[in-house]
Phi, psi and omega in degrees: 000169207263163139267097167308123176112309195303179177258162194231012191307346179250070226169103168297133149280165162314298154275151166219157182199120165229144191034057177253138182244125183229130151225124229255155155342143154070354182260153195260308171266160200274159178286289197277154186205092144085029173263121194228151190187155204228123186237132224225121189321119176102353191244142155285172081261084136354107171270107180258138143195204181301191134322114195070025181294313197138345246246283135321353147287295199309320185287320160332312184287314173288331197269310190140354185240036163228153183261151181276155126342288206217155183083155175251157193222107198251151176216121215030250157266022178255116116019041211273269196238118175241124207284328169304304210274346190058054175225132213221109162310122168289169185314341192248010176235027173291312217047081108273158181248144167196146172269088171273172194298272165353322215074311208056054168251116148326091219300330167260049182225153182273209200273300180320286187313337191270319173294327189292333202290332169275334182308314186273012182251348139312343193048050174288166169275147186307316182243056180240286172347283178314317199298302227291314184285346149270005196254313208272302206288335161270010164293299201257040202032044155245034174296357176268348173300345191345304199244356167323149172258158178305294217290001171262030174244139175301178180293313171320295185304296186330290179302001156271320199249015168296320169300299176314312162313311173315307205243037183238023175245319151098049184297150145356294206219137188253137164245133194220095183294037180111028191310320190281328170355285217265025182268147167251170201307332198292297208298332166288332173282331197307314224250297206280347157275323164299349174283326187298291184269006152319282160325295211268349169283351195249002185046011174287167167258163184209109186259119157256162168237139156215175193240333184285129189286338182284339169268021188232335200280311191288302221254017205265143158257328157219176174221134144266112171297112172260144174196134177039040161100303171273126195305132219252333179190148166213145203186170171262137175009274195276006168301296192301307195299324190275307179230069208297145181282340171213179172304326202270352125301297171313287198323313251240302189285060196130186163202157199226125172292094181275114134248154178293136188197181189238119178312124203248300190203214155203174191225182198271009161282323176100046140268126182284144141212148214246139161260132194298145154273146191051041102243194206248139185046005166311091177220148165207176222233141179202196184240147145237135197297350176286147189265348174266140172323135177263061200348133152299123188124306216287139189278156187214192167218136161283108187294102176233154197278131163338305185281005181267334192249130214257115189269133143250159172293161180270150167217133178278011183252024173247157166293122195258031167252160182101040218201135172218175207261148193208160185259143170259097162304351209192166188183113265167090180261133190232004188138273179242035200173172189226098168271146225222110155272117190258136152232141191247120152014110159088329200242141155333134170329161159203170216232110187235134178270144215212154196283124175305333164314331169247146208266134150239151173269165157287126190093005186271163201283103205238138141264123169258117199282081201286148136354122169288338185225173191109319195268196206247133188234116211235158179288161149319109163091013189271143185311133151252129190085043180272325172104175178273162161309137173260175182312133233215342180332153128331121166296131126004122169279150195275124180333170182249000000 
């Protein structure tokens, strides 16, 4: 795996994106707002959000196939798009690979022919096309598929040799648009491992896009969270998840329990700790991403994770404090787990996984046991899901 975290400052990345700015013909605000980002030999990286974030302009822009506005686009020391000067690589003379969400296989070309098609629109020599295109097609295990025709491949295969294609060029950089969308779950998850240790045997970089957070949470060495064109937090997996930077990253990443509670202190790590309301003894210790200090006394609200909190049965020979109480509506036995939809006073249903080995009925009376530490601590009354501030720039005027 790349090192991630480390320091890499004397480390070329594979990509660099500095200030790029997109606004589409006839739209009044820009896709893209200011954006930069450094993607590094050996890493995934992943831009995740909703729908219209900015997120597929940016990857379109890294391939060639929208021009920014404003800004630059370096692969490695080359030079791709520098925006003042009005110069712009085309697309096939980026080396990049990419996968889209569709695949874009041909249907009247077999498994050979459809990985041979950049090579031969490259005018590689014939028998450099075979080495390479059996060398890509047992990268992604289809080398007995050679001579397959396309309409006779599964979704799976199609996206093994949609893979193949990408990287049978021997690109920089792999780019990947939503690749698994048309997978169904078993086979996505299957694919998002082979993928993972593909990359990492192949040391390559990758810019992915996606809106699934389990496929940007597994396969991330990092992710920028995108919203309305800017990246909103960037950080490794469990950094967005564990410490989200605003509400609209908590909301977004995951799913978050709020309760109310009152700062009891903090301690000399700058961990708070807040006792829960409305229950008995209940304190528990978490952070907050606001940089002004939060007072002892001051009402707050606490993020807590689905998975943080422990369904126990109510018993009456137990102490219920440190502990607060919920109804289990619904109780979902799946294997190896219980899934339990809990409503807690005041908060919306959730959804908490509970051991299978103890029986709760449905509609009975439950404790839920929070994690003592790990969570988020936001002041009181702040919008959920306002998100970080956003980019205060000027847009750019777009080149004529």
């Amino acid at each position: 795996m790349s090192d991630v975290g480390g320091d890499r400052s004397g480390e070329q990345p594979a990509m660099r994106l500095d200030g790029l700015w997109k606004t589409y013909p006839g739209a009044t605000v820009p896709a893209v707002k200011n954006l930069s980002l450094e993607v590094y030999d050996g890493e995934i990286v992943t831009l995740l959000g909703p729908s219209g974030c900015g997120k597929s302009t940016t990857l379109r822009m890294v391939a060639g196939l929208e021009d920014p506005d404003a800004g630059d686009i370096y692969f490695g020391d080359q030079a791709v798009v520098i925006s003042d000067r009005q110069f712009s690589l085309p697309p096939d003379k980026r080396g990049v690979g990419m996968v889209f969400q569709s695949y874009a296989i041909w249907p009247h070309m077999t498994v050979h022919q459809n990985v041979a098609y950049p090579l031969r629109a490259r005018k590689f020599p014939r028998r450099e096309i075979d080495d390479r295109v059996r060398n890509a097609l047992e990268l992604v295990g289809m080398a007995a598929y050679d001579n397959r025709p396309a309409p006779l491949l599964s979704g799976g295969q199609q996206q093994r040799v949609a893979l193949a294609r990408a990287l049978v060029t021997e690109p920089r950089l792999l780019l990947l648009d939503e690749p698994f969308s048309n997978l169904d779950a078993k086979l996505r998850d299957q694919m998002r491992v082979e993928l993972k240790l593909l990359q990492q045997r192949l040391n390559i970089a990758a810019l992915f896009v996606t809106h699934d957070q389990t496929e940007a949470l597994s396969l991330s060495d990092r992710i920028a969270l995108m919203r309305d064109g800017t990246v909103q937090q960037e950080g490794s997996s469990r950094e967005v998840y564990e410490h989200p930077g605003s509400e609209f990253v908590r909301d977004f990443v995951g799913k978050t329990v709020l309760f109310r509670g009152v700062v009891q202190g903090s301690d000399d790590a700058g961990q708070l700790s807040v006792a829960l309301e409305g229950a008995t003894d209940c304190v528990v210790l978490g952070r907050s991403p606001d940089e002004s200090s939060i007072a002892t006394g001051e009402r707050v609200d606490v993020g807590i994770r689905p998975e943080a909190l422990a369904v126990l049965p109510v018993s009456s020979s137990s102490d219920p404090s440190g502990v607060v109480e919920a109804t289990a509506y619904a109780a979902l036995f799946v294997g190896d787990r219980v899934e339990y939809q809990v409503e807690i006073a005041g908060h919306e249903p959730v959804i908490i996984h509970g051991d299978p080995y103890t029986q709760i009925d449905e509609g009975a009376t439950v404790w839920l046991k929070p994690r003592p530490t790990g969570h988020s601590v936001w002041r009181r009354g702040s919008a959920s899901g306002s998100g970080a501030e956003l980019a205060t720039e000027e847009e750019p005027r777009a080149h004529a």
